[in-house]
Every structure is written in structure tokens, then in C-alpha cells.
ROMARGU-987126 format. One line per field, with one value per atom (N, C-alpha, C, O): residue number from 0; x, y, z; atom name. Coordinates in steps of 0.2 Angstrom, whole numbers, padded with zeros to 4 digits. Layout:
<atoms>
n	[NUM / ...]
x	[X / ...]
y	[Y / ...]
z	[Z / ...]
atom	[CA / ...]
</atoms>
This chain:
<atoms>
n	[0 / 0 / 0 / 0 / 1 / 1 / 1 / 1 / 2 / 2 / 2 / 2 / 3 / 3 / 3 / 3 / 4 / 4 / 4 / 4 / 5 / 5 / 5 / 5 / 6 / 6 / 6 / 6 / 7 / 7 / 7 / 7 / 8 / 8 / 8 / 8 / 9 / 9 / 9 / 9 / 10 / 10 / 10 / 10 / 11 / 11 / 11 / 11 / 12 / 12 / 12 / 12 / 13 / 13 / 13 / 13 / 14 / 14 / 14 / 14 / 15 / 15 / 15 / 15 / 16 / 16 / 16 / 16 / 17 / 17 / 17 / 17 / 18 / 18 / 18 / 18 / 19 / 19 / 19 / 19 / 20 / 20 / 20 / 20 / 21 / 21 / 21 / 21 / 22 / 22 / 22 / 22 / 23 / 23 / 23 / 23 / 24 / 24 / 24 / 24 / 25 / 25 / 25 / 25 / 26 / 26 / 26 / 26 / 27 / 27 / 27 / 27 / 28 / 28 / 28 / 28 / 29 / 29 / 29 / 29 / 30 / 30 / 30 / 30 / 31 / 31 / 31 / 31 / 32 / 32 / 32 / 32 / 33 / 33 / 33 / 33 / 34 / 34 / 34 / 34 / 35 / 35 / 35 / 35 / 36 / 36 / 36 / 36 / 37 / 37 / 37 / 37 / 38 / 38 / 38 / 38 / 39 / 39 / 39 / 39 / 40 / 40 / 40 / 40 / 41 / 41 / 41 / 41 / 42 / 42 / 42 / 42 / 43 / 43 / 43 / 43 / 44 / 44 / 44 / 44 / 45 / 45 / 45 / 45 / 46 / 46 / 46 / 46 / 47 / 47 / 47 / 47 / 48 / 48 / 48 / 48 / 49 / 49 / 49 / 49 / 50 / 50 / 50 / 50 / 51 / 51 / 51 / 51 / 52 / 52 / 52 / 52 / 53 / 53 / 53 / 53 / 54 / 54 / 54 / 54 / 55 / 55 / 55 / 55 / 56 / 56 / 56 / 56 / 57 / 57 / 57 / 57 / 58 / 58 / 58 / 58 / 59 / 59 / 59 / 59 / 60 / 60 / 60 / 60 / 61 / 61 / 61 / 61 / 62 / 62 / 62 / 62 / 63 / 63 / 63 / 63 / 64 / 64 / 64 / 64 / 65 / 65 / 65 / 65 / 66 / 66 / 66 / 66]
x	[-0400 / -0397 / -0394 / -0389 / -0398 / -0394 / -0386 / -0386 / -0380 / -0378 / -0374 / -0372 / -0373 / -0372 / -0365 / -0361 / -0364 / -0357 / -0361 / -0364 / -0359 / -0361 / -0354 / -0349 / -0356 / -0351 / -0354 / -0360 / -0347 / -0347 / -0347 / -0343 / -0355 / -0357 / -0351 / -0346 / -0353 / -0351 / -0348 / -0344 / -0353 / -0354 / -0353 / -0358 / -0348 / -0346 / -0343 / -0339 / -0344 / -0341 / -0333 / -0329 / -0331 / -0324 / -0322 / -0323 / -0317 / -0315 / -0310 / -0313 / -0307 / -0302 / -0310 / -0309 / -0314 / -0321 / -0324 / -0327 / -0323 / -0328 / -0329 / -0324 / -0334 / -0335 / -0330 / -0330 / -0327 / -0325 / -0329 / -0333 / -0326 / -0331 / -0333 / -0329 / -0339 / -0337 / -0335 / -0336 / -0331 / -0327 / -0329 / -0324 / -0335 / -0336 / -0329 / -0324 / -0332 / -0326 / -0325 / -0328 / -0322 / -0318 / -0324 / -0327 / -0327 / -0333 / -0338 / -0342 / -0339 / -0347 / -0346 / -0343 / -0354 / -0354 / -0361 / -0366 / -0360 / -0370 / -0373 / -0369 / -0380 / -0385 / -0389 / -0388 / -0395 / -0401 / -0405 / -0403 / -0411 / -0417 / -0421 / -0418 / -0425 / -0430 / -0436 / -0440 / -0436 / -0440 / -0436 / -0438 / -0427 / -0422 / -0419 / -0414 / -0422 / -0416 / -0410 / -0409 / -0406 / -0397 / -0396 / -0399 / -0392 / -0391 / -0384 / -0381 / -0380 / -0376 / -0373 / -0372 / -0372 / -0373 / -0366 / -0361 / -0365 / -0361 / -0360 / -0364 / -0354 / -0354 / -0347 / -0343 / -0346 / -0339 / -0339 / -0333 / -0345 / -0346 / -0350 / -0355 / -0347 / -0352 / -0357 / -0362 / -0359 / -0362 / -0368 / -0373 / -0368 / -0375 / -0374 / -0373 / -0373 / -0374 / -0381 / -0387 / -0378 / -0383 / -0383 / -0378 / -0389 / -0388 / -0394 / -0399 / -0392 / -0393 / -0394 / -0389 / -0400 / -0399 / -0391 / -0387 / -0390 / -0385 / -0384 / -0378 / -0389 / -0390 / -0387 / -0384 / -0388 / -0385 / -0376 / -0374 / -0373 / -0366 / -0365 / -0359 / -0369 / -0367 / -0374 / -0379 / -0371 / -0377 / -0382 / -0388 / -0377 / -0378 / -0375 / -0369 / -0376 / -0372 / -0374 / -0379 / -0371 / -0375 / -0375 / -0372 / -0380 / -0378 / -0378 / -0384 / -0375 / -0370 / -0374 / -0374 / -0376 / -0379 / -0375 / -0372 / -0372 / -0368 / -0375 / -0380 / -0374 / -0376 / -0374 / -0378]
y	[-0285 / -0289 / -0295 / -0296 / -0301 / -0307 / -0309 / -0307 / -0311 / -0312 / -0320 / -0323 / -0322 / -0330 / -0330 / -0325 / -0337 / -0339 / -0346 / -0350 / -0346 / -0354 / -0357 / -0354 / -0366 / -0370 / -0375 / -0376 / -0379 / -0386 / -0389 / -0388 / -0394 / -0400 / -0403 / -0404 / -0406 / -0411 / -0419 / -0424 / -0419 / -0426 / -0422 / -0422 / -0419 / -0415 / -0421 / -0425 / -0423 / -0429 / -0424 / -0426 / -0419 / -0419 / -0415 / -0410 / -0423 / -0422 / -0415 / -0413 / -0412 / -0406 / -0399 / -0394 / -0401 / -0395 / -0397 / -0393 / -0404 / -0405 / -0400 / -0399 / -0398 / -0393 / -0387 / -0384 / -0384 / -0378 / -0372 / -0373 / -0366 / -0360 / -0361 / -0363 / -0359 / -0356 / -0350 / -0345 / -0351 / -0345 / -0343 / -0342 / -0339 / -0336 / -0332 / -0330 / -0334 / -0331 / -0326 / -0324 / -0324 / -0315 / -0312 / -0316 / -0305 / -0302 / -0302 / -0298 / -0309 / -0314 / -0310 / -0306 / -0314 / -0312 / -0316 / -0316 / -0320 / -0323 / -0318 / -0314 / -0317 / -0312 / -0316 / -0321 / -0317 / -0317 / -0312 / -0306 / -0314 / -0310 / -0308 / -0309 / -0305 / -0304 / -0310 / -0309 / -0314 / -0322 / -0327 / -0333 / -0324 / -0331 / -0334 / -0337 / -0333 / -0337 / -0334 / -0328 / -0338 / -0337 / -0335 / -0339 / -0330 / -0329 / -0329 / -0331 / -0327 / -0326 / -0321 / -0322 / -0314 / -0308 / -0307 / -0306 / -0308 / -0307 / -0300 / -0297 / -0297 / -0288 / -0288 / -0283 / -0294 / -0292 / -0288 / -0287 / -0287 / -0281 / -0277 / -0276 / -0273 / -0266 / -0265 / -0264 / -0264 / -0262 / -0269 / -0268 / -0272 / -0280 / -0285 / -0291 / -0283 / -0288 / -0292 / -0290 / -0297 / -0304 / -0306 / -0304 / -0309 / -0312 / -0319 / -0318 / -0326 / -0332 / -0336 / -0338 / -0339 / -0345 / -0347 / -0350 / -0346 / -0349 / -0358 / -0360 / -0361 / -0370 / -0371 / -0376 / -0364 / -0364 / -0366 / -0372 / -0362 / -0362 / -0369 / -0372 / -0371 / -0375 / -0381 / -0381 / -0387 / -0392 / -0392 / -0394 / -0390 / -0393 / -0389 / -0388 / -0385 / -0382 / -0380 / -0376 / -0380 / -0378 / -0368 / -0363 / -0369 / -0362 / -0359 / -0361 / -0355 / -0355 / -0348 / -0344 / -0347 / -0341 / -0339 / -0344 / -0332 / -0329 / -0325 / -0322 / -0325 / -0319 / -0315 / -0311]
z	[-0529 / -0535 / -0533 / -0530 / -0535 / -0534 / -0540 / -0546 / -0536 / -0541 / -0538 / -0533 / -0544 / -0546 / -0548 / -0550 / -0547 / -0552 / -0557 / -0554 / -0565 / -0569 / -0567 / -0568 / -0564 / -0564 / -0570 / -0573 / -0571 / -0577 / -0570 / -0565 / -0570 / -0567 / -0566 / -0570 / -0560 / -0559 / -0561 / -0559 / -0565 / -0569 / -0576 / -0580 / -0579 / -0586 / -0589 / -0586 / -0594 / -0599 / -0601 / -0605 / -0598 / -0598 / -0590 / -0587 / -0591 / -0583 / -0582 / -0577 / -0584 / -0584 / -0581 / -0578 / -0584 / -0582 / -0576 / -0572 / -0574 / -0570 / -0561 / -0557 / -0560 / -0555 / -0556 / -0550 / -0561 / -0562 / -0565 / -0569 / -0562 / -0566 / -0574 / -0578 / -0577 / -0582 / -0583 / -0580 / -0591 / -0592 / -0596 / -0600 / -0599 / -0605 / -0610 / -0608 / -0617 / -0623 / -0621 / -0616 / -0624 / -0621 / -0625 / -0629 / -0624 / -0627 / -0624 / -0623 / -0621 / -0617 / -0611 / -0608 / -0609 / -0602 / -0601 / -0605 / -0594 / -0593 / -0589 / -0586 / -0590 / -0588 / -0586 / -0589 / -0582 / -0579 / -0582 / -0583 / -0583 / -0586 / -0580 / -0574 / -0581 / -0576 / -0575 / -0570 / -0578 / -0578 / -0576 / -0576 / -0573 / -0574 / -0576 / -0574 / -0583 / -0588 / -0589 / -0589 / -0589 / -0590 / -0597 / -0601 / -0598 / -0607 / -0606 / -0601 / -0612 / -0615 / -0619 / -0625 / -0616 / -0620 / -0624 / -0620 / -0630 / -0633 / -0636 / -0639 / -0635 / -0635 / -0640 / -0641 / -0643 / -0645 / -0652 / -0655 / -0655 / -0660 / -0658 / -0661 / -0654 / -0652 / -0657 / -0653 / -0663 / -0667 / -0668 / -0671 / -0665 / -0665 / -0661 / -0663 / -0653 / -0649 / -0649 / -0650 / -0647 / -0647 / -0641 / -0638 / -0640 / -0634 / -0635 / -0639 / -0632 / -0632 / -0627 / -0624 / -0627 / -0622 / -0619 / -0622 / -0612 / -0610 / -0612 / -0613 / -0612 / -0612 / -0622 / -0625 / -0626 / -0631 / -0629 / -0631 / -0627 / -0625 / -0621 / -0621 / -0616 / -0613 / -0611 / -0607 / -0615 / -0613 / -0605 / -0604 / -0600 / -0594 / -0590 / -0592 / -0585 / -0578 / -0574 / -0575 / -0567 / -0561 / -0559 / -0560 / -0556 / -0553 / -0547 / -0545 / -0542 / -0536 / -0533 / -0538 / -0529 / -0528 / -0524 / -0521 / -0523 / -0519 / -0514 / -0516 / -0509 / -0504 / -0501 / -0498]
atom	[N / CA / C / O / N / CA / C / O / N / CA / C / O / N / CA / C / O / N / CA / C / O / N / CA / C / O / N / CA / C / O / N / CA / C / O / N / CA / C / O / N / CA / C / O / N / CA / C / O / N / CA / C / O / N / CA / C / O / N / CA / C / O / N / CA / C / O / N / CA / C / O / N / CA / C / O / N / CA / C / O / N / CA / C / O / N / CA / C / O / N / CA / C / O / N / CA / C / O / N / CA / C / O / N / CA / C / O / N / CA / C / O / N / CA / C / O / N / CA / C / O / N / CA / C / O / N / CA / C / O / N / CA / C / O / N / CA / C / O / N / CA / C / O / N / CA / C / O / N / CA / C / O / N / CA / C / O / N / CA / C / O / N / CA / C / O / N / CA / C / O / N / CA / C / O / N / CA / C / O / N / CA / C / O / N / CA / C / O / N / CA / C / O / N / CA / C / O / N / CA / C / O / N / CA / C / O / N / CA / C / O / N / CA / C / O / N / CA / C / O / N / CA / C / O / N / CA / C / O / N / CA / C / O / N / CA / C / O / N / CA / C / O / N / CA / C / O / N / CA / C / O / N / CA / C / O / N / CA / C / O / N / CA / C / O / N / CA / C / O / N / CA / C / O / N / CA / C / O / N / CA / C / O / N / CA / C / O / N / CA / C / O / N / CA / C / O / N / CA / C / O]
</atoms>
């Protein structure tokens, strides 16, 4: 299982994010697909979670692979 951390780039148009974690809403959480993509699974209604493009939530961000 690969597992990652999402950072706010470097070059973030707001200095107080720049190169730190993101911190998904309370409820959230980012996932990888099995093709890659980064989502954004929102659980914070048990009853109809969604799940969205992470690039939806966040214009721009790197990502950190842990090994």
C-alpha cells in the first residue's frame, strides 16, 4: 500500500500555506484510486457520502510519498 501526504505548493498565492500539510475538513479525507487520482471523500453524512476530485478542493498541490 503506497501511502502519501498532500502539501500547499510552494508557490501557494497564500503565504501562511505555503509548503504545509493539507488539512482536509473534519469528515474529509484524500484517497487514491486505483488509476491515481486523488479524491476527496466526504463521510460527514453517513447516509450519502461523496467523493470528488481532490484538484476540486484545492487548485494546486504536491504530493510526498512516504516509504
Amino acid at each position: 500500500m503506497n501511502k502519501f501526504k498532500i502539501m500547499h505548493p510552494e508557490d501557494s498565492p497564500f503565504a501562511e500555506l505555503k509548503g504545509k500539510p493539507y488539512k482536509p475538513p473534519k469528515g474529509c479525507m484524500v484517497v487514491m484510486n486505483g488509476g491515481g487520482k486523488f479524491l476527496l471523500w466526504d463521510n460527514s453524512d453517513p447516509y450519502f457520502p461523496t467523493l470528488k476530485p481532490l484538484s476540486e478542493a484545492l487548485y494546486k498541490y504536491d504530493v510526498v510519498w512516504k516509504h
